[in-house]
DOVOMAR-415343 format. One line per 8 residues: number of its first residue (from 1); their letters; for each residue z, x, y of N, C-alpha, C. Coordinates in nm, 3 decimals, always signed. Layout:
DOVOMAR-415343
NUM	a	Z,X,Y,Z,X,Y,Z,X,Y; ...
This chain:
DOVOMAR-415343
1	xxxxxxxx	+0.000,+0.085,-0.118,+0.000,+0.000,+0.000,+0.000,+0.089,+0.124; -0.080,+0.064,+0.235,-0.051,+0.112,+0.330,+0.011,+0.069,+0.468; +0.033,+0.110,+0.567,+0.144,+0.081,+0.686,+0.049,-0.058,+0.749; -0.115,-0.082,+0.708,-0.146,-0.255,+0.792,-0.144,-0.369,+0.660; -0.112,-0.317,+0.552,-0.099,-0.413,+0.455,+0.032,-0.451,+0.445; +0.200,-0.343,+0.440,+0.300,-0.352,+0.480,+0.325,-0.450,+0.634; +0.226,-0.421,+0.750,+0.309,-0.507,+0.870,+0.214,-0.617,+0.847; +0.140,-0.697,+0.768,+0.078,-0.799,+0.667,+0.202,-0.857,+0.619
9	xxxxxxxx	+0.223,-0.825,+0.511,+0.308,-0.852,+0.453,+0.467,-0.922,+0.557; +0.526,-0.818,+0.612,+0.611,-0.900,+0.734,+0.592,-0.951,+0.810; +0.452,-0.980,+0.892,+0.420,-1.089,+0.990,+0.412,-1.199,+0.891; +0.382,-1.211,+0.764,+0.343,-1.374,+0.710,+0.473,-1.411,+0.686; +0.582,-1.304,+0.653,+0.744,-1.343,+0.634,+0.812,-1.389,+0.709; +0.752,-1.380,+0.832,+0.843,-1.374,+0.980,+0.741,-1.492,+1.071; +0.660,-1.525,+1.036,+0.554,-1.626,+1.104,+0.639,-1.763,+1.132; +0.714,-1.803,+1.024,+0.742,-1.967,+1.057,+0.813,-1.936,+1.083
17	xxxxxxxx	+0.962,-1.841,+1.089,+1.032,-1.856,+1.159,+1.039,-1.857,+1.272; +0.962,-1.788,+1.384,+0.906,-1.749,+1.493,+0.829,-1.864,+1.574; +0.760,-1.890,+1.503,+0.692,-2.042,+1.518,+0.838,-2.210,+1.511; +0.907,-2.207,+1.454,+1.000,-2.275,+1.460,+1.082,-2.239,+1.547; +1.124,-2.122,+1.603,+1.214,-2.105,+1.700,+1.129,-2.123,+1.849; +1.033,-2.078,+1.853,+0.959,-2.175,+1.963,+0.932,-2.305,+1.954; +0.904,-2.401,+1.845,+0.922,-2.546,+1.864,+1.069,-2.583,+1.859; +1.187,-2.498,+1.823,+1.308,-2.557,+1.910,+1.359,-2.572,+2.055
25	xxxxxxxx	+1.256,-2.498,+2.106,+1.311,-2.535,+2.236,+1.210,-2.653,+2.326; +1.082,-2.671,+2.247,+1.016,-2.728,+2.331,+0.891,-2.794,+2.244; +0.796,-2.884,+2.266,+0.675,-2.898,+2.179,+0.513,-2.783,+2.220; +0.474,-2.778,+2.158,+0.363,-2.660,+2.201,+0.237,-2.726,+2.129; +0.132,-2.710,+2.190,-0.016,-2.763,+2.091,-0.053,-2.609,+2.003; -0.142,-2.623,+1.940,-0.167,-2.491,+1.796,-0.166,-2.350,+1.910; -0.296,-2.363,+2.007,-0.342,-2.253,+2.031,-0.268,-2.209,+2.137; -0.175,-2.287,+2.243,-0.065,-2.273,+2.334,+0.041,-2.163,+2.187
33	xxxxxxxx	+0.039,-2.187,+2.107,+0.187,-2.120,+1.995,+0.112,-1.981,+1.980; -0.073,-1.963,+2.022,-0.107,-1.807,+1.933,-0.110,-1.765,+2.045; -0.139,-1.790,+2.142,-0.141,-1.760,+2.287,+0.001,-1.701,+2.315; +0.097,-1.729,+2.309,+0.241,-1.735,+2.288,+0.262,-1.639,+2.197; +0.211,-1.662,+2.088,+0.313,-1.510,+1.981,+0.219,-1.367,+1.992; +0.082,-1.404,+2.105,+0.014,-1.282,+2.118,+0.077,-1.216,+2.216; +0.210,-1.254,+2.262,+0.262,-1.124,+2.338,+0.341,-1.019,+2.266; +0.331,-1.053,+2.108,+0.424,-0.927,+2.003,+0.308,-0.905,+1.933
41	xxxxxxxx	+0.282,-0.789,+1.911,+0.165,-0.775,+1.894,+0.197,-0.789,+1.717; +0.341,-0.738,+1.668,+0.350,-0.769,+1.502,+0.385,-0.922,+1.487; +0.374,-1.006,+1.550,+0.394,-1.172,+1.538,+0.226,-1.194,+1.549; +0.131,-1.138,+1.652,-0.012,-1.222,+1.700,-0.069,-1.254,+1.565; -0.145,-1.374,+1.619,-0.177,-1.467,+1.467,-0.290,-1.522,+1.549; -0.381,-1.558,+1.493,-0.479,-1.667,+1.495,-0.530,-1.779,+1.459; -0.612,-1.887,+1.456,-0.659,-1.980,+1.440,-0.669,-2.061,+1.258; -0.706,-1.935,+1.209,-0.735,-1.947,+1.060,-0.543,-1.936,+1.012
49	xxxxxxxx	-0.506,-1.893,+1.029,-0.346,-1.895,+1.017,-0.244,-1.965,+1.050; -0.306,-2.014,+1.190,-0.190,-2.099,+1.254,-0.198,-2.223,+1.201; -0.357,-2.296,+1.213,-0.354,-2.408,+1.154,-0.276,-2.481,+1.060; -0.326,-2.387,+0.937,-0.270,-2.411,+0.785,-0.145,-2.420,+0.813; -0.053,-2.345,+0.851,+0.058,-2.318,+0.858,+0.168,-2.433,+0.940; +0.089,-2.490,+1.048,+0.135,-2.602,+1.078,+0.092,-2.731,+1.019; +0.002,-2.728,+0.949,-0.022,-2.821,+0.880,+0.090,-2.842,+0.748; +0.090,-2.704,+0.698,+0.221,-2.699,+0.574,+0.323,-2.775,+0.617
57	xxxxxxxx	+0.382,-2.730,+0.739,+0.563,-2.727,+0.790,+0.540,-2.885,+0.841; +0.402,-2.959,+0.870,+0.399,-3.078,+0.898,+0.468,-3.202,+0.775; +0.352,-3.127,+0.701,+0.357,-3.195,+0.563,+0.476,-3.203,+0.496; +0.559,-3.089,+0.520,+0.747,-3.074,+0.460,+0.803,-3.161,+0.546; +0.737,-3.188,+0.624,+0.892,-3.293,+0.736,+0.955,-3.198,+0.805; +0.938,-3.069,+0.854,+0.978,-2.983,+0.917,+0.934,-2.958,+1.077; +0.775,-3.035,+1.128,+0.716,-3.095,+1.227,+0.650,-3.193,+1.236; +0.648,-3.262,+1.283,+0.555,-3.351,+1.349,+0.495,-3.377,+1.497
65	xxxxxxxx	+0.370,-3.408,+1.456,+0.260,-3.431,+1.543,+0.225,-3.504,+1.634; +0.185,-3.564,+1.764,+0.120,-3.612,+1.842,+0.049,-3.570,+1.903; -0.052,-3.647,+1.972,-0.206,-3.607,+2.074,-0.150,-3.688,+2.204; -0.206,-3.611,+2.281,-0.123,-3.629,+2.407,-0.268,-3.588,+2.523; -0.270,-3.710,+2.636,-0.395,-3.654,+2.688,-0.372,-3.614,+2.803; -0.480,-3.558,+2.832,-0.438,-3.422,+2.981,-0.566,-3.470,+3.098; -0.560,-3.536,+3.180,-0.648,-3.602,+3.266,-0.779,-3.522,+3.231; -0.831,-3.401,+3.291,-0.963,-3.391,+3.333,-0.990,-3.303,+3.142
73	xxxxxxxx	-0.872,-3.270,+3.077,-0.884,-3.141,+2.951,-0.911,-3.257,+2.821; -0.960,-3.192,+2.718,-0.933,-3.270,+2.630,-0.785,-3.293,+2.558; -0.773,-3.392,+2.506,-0.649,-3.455,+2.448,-0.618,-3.328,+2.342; -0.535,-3.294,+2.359,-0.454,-3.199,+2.261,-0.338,-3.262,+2.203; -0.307,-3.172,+2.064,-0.251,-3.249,+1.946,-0.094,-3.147,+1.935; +0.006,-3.186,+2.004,+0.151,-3.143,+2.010,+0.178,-3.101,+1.872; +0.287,-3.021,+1.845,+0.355,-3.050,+1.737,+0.484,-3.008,+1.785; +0.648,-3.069,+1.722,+0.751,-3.086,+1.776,+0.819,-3.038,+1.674
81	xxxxxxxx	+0.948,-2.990,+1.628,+1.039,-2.991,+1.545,+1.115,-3.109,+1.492; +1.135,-3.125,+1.429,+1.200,-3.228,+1.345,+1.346,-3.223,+1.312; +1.450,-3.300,+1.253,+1.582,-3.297,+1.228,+1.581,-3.223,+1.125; +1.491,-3.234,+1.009,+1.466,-3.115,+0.890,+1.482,-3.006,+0.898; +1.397,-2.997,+1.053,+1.327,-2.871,+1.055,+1.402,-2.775,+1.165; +1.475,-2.848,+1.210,+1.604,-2.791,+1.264,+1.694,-2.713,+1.180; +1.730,-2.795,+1.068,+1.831,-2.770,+0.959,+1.735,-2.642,+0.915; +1.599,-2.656,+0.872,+1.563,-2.516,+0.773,+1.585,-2.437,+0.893
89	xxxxxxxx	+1.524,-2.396,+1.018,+1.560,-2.301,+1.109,+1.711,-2.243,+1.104; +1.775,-2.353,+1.099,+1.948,-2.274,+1.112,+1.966,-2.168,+0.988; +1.909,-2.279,+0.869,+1.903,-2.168,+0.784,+1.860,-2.041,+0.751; +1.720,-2.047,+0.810,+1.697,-1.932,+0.797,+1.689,-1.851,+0.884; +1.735,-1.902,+0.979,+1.791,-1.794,+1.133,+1.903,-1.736,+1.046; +1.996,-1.767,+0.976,+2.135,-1.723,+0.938,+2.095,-1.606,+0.781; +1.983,-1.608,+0.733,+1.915,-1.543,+0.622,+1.890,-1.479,+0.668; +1.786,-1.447,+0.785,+1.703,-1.383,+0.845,+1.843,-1.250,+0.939
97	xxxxxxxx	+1.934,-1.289,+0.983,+2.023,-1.219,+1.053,+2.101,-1.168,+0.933; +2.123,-1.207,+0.829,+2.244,-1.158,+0.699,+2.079,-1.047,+0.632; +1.966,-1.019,+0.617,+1.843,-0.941,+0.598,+1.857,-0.835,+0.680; +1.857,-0.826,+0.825,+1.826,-0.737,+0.939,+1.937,-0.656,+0.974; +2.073,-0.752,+0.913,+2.192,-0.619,+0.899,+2.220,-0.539,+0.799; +2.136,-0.592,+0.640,+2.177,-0.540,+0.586,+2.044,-0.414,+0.521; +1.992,-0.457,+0.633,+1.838,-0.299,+0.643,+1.901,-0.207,+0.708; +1.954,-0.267,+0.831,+2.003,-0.186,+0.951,+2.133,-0.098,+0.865
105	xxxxxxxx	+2.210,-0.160,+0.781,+2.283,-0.098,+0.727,+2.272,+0.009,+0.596; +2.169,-0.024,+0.560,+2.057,+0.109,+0.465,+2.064,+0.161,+0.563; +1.974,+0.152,+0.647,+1.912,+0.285,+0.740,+2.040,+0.369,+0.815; +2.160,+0.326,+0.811,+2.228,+0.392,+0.863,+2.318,+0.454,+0.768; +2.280,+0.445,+0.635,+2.415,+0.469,+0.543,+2.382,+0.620,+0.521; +2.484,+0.658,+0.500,+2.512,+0.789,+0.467,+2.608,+0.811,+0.347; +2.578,+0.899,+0.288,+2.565,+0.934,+0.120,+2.708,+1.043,+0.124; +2.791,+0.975,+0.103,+2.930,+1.062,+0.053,+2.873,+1.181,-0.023
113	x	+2.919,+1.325,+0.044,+2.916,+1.404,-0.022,+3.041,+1.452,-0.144
């Protein structure tokens, strides 16, 4: 494996969560969310990715959808967080933080001589 198949591998791990912690604070349409995670450049995602992906977390009951119209733009299609999808976020905000300490705590361990 090499170092773009490895940060592969952790952007698809780290995608919904990232994506759910921005629909907790607010609703976003698809390409407003890639527009949005293209300011980390190991989160940026695109079209072929985002879709599916909100389509999945739709389908779990984790978001849901509305189209919402914008006077002179075309009608764009929201998606919001859900009470579900609240609950999986907590969860795996609390996975995701009990993971990152216990890397952080490899990387810092030191080997009794």
């Amino acid at each position: 494996m090499n170092i773009s198949d490895w940060k592969s591998q952790v952007k698809r791990g780290t995608l919904e969560l990232c994506i759910l912690s921005l629909l907790a604070k607010r609703a976003y349409y698809g390409y407003e969310l890639i527009e949005v995670l293209s300011s980390w450049d190991m989160i940026a995602t695109n079209e072929n990715t985002m879709y599916p992906l909100l389509r999945r977390l739709t389908k779990e009951g984790y978001l849901e959808s509305y189209w919402q119209e914008n006077y002179d733009l075309p009608r764009r299609k929201y998606y919001r967080i859900t009470d579900s999808g609240m609950q999986y976020l907590i969860e795996m905000t609390g996975l995701w933080k009990t993971l990152t300490k216990a890397v952080s705590d490899i990387q810092n361990h030191k080997e009794e001589l």
